[in-house]
Z-matrix of the N, CA and C atoms (Angstrom, degrees):
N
C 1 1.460
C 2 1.529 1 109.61
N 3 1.686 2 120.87 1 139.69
C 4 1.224 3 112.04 2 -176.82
C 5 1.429 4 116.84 3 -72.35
N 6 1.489 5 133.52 4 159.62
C 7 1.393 6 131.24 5 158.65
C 8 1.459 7 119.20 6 -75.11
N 9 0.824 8 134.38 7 158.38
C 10 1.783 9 126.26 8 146.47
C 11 1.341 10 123.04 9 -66.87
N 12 1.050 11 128.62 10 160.57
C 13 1.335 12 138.44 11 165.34
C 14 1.371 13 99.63 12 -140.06
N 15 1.243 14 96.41 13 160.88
C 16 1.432 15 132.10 14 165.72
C 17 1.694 16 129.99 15 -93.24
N 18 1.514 17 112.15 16 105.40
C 19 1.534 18 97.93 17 -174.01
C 20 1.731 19 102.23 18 -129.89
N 21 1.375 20 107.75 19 139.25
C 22 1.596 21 113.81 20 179.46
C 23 1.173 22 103.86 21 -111.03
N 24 1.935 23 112.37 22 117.21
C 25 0.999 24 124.49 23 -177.32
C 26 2.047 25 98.04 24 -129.71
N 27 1.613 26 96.37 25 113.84
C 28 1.676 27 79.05 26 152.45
C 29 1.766 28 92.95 27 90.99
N 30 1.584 29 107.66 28 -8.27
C 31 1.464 30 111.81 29 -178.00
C 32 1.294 31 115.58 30 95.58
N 33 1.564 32 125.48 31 -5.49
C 34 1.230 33 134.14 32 -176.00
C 35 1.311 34 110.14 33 -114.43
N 36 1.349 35 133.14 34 144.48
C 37 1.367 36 144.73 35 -162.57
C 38 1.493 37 94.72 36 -99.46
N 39 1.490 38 133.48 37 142.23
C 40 1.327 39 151.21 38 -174.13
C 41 1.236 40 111.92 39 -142.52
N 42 1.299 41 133.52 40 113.38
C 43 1.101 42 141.54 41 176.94
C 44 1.680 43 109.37 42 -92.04
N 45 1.412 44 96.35 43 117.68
C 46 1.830 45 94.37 44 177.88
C 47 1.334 46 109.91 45 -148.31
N 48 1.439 47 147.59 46 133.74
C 49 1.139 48 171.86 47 129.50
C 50 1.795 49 129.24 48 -24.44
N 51 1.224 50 122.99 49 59.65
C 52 1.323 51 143.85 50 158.89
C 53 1.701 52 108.09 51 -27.68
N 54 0.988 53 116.31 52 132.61
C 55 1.712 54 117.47 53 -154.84
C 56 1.959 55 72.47 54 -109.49
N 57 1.133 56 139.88 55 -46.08
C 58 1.368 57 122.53 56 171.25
C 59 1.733 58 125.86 57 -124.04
N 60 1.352 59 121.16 58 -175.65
C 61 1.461 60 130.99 59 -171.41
C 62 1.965 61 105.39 60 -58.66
N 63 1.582 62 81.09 61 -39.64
C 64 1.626 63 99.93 62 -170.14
C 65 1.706 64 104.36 63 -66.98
N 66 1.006 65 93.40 64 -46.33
C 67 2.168 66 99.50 65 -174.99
C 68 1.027 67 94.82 66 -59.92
N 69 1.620 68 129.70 67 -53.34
C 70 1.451 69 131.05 68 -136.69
C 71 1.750 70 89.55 69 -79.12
N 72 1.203 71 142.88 70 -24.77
C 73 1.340 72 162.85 71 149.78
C 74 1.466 73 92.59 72 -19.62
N 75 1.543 74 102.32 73 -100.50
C 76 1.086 75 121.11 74 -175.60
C 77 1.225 76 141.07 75 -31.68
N 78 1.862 77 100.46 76 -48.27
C 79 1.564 78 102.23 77 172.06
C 80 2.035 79 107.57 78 -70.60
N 81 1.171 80 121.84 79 -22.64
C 82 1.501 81 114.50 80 156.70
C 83 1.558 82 133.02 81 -55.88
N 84 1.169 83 114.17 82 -47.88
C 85 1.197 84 124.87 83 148.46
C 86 1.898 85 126.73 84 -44.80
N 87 1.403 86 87.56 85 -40.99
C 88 1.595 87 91.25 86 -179.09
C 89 1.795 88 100.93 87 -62.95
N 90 1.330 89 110.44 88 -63.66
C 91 1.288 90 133.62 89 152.54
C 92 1.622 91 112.82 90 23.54
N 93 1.496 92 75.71 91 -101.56
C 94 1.616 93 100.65 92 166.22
C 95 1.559 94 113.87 93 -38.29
N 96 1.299 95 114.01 94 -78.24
C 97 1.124 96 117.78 95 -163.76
C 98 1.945 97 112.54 96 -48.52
N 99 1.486 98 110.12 97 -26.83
C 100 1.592 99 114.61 98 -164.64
C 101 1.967 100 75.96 99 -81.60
N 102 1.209 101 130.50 100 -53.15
C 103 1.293 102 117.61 101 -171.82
C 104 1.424 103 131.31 102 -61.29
N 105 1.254 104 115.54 103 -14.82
C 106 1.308 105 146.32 104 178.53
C 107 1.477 106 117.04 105 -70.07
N 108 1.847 107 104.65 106 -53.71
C 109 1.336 108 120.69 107 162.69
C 110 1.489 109 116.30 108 -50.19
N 111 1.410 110 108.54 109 -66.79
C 112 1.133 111 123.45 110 -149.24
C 113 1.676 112 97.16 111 -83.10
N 114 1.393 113 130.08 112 28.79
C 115 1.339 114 156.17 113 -154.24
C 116 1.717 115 87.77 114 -131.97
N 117 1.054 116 125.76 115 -45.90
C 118 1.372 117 104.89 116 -157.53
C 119 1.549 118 91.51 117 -118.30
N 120 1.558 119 131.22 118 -12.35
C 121 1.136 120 116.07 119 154.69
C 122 1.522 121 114.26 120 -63.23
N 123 1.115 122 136.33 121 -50.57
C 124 1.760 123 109.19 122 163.09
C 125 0.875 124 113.66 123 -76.39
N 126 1.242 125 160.51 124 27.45
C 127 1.834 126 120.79 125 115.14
C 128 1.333 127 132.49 126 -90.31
N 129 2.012 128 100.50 127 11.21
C 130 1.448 129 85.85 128 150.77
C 131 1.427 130 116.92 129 -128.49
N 132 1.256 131 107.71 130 28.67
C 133 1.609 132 111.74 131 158.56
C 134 1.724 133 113.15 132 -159.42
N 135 1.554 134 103.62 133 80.50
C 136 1.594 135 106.16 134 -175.49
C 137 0.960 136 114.90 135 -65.68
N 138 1.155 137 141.09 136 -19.23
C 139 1.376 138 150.27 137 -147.38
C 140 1.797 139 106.60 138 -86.42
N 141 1.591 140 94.32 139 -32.33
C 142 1.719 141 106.79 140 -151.43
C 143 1.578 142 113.27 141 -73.35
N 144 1.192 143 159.98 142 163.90
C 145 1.255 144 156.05 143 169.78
C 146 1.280 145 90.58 144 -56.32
N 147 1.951 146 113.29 145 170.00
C 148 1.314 147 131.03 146 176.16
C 149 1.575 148 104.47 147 -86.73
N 150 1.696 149 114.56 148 -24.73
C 151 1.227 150 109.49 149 -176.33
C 152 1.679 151 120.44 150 -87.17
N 153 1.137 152 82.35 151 1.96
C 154 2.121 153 102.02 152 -171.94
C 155 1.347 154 94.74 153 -89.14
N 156 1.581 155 124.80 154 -41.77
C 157 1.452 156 125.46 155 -165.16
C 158 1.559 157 111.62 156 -86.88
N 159 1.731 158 88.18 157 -23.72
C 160 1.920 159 89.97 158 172.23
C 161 1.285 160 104.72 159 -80.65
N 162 1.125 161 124.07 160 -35.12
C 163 1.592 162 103.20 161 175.76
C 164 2.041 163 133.47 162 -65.13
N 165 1.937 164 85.72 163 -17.54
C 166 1.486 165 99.81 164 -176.86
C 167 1.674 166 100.92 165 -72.17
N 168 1.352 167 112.33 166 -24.55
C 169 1.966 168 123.80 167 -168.13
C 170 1.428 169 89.90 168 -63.90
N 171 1.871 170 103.99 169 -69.72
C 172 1.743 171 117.95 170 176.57
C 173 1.673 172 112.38 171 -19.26
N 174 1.402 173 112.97 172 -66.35
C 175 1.258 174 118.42 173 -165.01
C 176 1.658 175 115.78 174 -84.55
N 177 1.388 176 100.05 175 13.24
C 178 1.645 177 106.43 176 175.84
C 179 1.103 178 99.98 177 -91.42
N 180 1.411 179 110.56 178 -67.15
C 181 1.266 180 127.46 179 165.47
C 182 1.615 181 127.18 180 -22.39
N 183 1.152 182 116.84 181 -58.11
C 184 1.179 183 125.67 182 -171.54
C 185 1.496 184 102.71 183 -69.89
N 186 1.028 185 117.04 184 -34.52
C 187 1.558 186 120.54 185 -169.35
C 188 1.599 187 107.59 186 -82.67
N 189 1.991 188 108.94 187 -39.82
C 190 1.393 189 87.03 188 162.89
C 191 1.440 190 127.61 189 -63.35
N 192 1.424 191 125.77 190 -24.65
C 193 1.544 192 137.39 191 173.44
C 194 1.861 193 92.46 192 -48.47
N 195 1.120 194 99.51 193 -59.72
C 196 1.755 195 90.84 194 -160.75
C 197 1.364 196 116.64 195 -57.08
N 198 1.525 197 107.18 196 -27.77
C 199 1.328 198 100.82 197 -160.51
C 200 2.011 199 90.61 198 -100.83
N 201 1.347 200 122.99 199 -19.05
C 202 1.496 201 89.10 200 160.34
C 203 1.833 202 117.09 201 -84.83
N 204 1.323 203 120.71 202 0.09
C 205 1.320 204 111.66 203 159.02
C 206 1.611 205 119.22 204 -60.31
N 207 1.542 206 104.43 205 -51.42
C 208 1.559 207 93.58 206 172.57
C 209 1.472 208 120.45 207 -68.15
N 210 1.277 209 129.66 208 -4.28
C 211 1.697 210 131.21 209 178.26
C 212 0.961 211 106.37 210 -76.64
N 213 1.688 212 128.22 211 -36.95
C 214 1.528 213 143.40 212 178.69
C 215 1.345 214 113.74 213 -63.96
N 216 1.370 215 118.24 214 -46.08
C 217 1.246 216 128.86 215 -174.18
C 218 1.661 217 107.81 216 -64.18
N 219 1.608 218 115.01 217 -57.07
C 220 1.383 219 132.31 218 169.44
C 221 1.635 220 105.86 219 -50.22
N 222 1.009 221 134.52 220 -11.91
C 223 1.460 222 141.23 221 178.75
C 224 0.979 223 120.54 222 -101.28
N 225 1.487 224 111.77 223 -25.37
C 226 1.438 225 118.81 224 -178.61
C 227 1.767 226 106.53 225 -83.77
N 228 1.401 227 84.63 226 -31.43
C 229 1.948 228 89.12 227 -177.11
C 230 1.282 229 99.28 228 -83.84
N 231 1.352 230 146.44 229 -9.86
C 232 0.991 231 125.64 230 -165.37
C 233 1.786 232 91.02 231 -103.62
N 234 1.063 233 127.64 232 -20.62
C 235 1.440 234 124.30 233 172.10
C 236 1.532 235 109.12 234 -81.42
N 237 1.085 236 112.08 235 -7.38
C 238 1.755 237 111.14 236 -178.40
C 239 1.749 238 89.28 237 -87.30
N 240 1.311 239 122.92 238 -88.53
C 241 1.320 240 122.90 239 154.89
C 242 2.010 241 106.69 240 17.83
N 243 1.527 242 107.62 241 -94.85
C 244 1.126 243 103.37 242 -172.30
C 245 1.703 244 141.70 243 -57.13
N 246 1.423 245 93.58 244 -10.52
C 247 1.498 246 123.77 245 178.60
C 248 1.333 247 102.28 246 -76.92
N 249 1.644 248 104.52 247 -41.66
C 250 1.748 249 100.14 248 -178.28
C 251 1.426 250 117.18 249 -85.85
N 252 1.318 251 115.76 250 0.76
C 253 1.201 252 119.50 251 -164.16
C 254 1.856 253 96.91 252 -100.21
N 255 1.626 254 102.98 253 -40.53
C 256 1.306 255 117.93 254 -173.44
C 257 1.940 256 110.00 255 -52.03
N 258 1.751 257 96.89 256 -53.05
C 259 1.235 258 120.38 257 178.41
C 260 1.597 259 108.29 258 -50.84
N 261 1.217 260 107.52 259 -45.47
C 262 1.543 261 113.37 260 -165.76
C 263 1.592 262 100.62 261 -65.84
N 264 1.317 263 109.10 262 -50.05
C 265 1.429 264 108.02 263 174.31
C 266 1.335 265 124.77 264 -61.72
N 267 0.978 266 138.40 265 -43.23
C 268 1.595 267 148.97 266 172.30
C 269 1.836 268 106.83 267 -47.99
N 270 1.422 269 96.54 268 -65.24
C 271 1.244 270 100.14 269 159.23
C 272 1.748 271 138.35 270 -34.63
N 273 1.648 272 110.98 271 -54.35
C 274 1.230 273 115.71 272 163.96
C 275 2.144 274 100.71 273 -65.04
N 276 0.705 275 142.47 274 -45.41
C 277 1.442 276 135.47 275 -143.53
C 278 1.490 277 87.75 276 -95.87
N 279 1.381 278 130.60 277 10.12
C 280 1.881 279 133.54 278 165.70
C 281 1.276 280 113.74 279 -88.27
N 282 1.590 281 108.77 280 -15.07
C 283 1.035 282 105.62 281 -162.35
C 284 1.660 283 116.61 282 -119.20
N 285 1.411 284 114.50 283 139.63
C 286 1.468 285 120.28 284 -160.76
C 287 1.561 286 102.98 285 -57.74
């Protein structure tokens, strides 16, 4: 059964439940990092709401997600690529 934890994001305490050791990791890490952001969005825009700057964290975020989805994808082709290239060779060097 999961535990709770405790995570302060944004100055507010959130209680959330990690189904393992490994998540419960992660969502701390996540943690940090959303507080970290949203750390340097007020000091460079004090002025702005907290919910304006959480959405600027959101859309950092999301965009780093996208852009290591497309790095993954480019990795994946580039390992398909070498597999066929590997194959192709093995293949020629079977043969008399």
């Amino acid at each position: 059964m999961a535990r709770d934890i405790k995570l302060k994001v944004a100055g507010k305490e959130h209680v959330l439940s990690p189904d393992t050791p490994e998540l419960e990791g992660m969502m701390r890490i996540a943690a940090e990092q959303v507080n970290a952001i949203l750390s340097g969005f007020d000091r460079r825009f004090p002025d702005t709401r907290l919910e304006d700057k959480l959405a600027f964290v959101a859309i950092q975020l999301g965009v780093g997600k996208l852009c290591a989805e497309k790095e993954l994808e480019t990795l994946k082709a580039d390992i398909r690529s070498m597999e066929e290239q590997l194959a192709s060779y093995l293949d020629g060097c079977s043969k008399p």
